[in-house]
C-alpha positions in Angstrom: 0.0 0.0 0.0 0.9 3.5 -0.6 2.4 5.2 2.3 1.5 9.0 3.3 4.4 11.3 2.0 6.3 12.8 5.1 5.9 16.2 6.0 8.1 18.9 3.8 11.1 21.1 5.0 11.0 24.4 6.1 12.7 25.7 3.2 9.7 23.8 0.8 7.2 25.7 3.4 8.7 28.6 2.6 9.2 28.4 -0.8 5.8 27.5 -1.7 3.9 30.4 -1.7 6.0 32.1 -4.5 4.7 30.3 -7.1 0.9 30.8 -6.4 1.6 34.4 -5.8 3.8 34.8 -9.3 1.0 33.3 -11.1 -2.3 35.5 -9.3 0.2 38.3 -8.4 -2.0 41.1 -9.7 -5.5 39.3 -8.8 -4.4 38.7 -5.4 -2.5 42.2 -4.1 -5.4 44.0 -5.0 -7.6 42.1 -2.5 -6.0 43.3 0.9 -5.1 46.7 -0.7 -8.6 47.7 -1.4 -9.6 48.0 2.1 -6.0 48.5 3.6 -4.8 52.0 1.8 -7.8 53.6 2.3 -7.7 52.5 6.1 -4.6 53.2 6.7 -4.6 56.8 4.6 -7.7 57.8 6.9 -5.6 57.3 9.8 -2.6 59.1 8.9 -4.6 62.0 8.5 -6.4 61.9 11.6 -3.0 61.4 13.2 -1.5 64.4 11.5 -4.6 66.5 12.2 -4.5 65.4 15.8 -1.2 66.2 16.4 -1.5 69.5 14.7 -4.2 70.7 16.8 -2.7 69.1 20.2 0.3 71.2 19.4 -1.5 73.8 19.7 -4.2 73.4 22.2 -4.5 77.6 22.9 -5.6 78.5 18.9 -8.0 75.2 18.7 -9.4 75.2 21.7 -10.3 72.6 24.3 -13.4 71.1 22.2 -11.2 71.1 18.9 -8.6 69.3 20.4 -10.5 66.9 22.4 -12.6 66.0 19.2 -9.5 65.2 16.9 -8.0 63.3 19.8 -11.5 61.4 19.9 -11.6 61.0 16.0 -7.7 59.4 15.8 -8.2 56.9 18.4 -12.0 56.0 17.0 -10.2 55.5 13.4 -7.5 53.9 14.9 -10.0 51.5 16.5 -11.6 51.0 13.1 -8.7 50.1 11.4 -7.8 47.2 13.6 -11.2 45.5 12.4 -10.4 46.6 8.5 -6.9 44.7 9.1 -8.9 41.3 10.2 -11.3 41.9 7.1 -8.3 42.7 4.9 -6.6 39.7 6.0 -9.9 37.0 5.9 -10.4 38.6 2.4 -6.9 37.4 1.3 -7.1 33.8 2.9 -10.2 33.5 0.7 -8.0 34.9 -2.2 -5.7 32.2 -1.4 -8.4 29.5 -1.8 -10.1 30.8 -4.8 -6.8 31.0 -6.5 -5.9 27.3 -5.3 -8.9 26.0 -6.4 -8.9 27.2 -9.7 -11.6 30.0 -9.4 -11.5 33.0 -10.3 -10.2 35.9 -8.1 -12.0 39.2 -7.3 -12.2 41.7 -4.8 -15.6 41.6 -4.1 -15.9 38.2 -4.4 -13.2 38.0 -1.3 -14.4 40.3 0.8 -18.2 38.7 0.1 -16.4 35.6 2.0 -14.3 37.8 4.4 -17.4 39.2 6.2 -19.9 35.8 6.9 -20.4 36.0 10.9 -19.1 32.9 11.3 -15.9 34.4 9.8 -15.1 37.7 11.8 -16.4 36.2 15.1 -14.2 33.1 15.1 -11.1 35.4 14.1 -12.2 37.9 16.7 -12.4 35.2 19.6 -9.2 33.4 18.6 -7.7 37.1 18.8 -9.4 37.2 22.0 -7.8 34.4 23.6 -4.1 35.2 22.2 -4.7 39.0 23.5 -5.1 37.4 27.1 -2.2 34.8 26.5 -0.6 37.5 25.9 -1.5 39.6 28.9 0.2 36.7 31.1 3.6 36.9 30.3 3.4 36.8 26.8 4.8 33.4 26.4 0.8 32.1 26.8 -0.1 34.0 24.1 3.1 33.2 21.6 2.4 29.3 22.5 -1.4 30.1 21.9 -0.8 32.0 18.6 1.0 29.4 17.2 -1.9 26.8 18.0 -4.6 28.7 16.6 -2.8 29.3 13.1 -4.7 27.6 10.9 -7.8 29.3 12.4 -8.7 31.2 9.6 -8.2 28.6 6.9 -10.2 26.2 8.8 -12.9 29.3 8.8 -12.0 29.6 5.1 -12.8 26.6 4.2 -16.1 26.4 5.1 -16.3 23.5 7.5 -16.0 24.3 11.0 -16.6 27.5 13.2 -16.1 29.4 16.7 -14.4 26.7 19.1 -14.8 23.9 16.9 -12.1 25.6 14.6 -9.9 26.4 17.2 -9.7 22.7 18.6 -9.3 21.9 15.2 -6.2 24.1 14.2 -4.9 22.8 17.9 -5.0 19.2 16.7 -3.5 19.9 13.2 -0.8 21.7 14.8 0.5 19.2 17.3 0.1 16.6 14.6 3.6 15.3 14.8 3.3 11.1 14.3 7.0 10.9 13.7 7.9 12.5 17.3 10.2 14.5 15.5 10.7 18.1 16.9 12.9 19.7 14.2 10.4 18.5 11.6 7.3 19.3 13.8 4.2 21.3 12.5 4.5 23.3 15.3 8.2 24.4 15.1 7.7 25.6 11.0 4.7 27.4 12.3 6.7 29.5 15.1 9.6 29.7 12.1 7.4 31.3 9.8 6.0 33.5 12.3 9.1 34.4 13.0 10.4 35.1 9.8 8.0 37.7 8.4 7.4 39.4 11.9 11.2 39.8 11.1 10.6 40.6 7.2 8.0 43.0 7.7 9.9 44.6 10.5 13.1 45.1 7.8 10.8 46.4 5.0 9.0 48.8 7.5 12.4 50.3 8.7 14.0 50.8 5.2 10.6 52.5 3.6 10.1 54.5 7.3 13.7 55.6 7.3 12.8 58.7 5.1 9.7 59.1 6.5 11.0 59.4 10.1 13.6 61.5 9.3 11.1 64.0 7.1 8.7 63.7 10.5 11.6 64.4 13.2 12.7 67.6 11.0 9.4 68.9 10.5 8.3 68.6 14.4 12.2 69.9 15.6 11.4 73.0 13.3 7.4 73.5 14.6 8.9 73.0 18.0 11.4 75.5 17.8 9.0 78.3 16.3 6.9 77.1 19.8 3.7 75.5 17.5 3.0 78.9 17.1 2.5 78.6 13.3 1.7 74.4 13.9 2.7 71.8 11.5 2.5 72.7 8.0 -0.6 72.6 5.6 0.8 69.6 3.6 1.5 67.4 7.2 -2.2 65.4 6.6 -1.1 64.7 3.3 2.3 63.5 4.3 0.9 61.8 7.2 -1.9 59.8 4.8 1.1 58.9 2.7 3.2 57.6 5.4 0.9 55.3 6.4 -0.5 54.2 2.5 3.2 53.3 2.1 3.5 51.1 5.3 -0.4 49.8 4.4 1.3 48.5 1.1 4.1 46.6 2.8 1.3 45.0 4.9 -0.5 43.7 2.7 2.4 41.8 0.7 3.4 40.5 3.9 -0.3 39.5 4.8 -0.5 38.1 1.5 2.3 35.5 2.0 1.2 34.8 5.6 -2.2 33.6 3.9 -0.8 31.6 1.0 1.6 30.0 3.3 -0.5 29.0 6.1 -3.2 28.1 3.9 -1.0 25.6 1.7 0.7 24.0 4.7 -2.5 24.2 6.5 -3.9 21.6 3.3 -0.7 19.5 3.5 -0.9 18.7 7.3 -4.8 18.3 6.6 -4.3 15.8 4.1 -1.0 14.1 5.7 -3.2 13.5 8.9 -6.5 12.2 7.1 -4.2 10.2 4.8 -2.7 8.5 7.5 -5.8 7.7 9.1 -7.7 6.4 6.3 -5.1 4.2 5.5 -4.8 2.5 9.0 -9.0 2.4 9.2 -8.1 0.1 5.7 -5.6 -2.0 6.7 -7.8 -2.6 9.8 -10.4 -3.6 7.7 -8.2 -5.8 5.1 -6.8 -7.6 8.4 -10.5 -8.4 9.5 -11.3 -10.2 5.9 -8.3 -11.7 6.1 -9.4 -13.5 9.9 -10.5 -17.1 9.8 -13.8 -17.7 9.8 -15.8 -21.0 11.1 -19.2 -22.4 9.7 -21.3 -25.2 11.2 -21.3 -28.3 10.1 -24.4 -28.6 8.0 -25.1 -32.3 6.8 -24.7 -34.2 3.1 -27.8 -33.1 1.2 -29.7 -36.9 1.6 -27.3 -38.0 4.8 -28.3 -39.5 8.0 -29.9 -42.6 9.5 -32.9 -41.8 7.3 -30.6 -42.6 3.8 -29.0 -45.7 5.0 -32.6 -47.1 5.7 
């Protein structure tokens, strides 16, 4: 019998994604981006405009300034939710694209906003956010349980705390006992490593940006906010964070092609394997003996020899 292939390297875990996102590249980026620039360009406004007026609390006045505070922390709020939207929206780019469909915006975002959807994202966020609240390792070791979450979602099967138990099981699937090759180890790697690639992309495109944002509020500051920021600062601010937005989204984009094709391969390993023991437990019951009762000779017995 065919045996289940073993579980593939890092480096093929890695590597995977690259070729689905070469082949749907311009499909797929315009998923997360659609919702994601114009998030993130409403809150570098509000930001800019917020720290304009707090600047210079005496020319706005206390109402002005409290109401722009109020408005950058309520967009700030939003955004959080558009960045779980964005990023359901792209796992179901993912799966359209792996399945052969066709991918659209709408489409994604269609699949991106069931109930089912946002509230079992929201409560797995939940329970990392408190994980993380006790000493953070909870919420690290929880994070890496829960992430194939949102492909379980995705998918369409399961929901709420039936997908979490079920992105725990698939994640400690390890039949080999073999740590290095573990599902949970190439989980916490790629974690990991674009936490660590987004951070690098984020400092070299910020570098100018900081530096713009460090001369512009040494200058205000020296003329004592009397003239504030300049007119263009919403602007700049709005592009600072459209910029950062982009960078985002790649990164979110490979985080859902990569979790949701190792996500399939540990589905299918695990299945695999047990389907085939549940058949060689049943070709090992045909093969038992089996015992009939003796049934006499067709015209046997005392009655024939008569």
């Amino acid at each position: 019998m065919t045996q289940a292939h073993g579980p593939s390297s890092f480096a093929e875990v890695l590597d995977r994604p690259f070729g689905l996102l070469k082949a749907h590249a311009r499909a797929l980026i315009r998923v997360p981006l659609a919702l994601m620039v114009p998030g993130a360009a409403a809150v570098g406004a509000a930001q800019s405009l917020a720290q304009n007026v707090m600047t210079a609390p005496e020319s706005a006045g206390p109402f002005a300034s409290g109401l722009a505070l109020l408005a950058f922390y309520g967009i700030t709020l939003a955004f959080l939710v558009v960045q779980m939207v964005a990023s359901l929206a792209a796992y179901a780019g993912v799966k359209k694209a792996l399945d052969g469909e066709r991918v659209t915006v709408g489409g994604s975002y269609r699949e991106a906003l069931r109930i089912r959807a946002l509230g079992t994202t929201l409560l797995a966020g939940i329970v990392v956010g408190l994980g993380l609240l006790c000493c953070i390792a909870p919420g690290i070791i929880l994070m890496i349980y829960f992430a194939f979450v949102i492909p379980i979602v995705v998918e369409g099967g399961l929901g709420g705390a039936d997908a979490l138990s079920r992105s725990f099981t698939l994640v400690r699937y390890n039949p080999q006992r073999n740590f290095v090759r573990s599902t949970s180890l190439k989980v916490f790697l790629l974690f990991l490593v674009m936490t660590a690639i987004g951070y690098a992309f984020a400092l070299l495109l910020g570098l100018p940006v900081i530096v713009v944002n460090m001369l512009t509020t040494f200058r205000a500051a020296a003329r004592g906010y009397v003239d504030g920021f300049p007119a263009w600062w919403p602007i700049f601010g709005a592009l600072q964070q459209v910029l950062f937005s982009a960078v985002r989204s790649v990164t979110m984009l490979y985080s859902a092609a990569a979790f949701t094709m190792f996500y399939r391969e540990t589905r299918e390993r695990m299945e695999g394997v047990a389907l085939e023991k549940a058949l060689l437990e049943r070709i090992e019951t045909s093969r038992a003996p089996v015992s009939f009762p003796d049934v006499p000779a067709p015209g046997g017995g005392e009655g024939a020899g008569a």
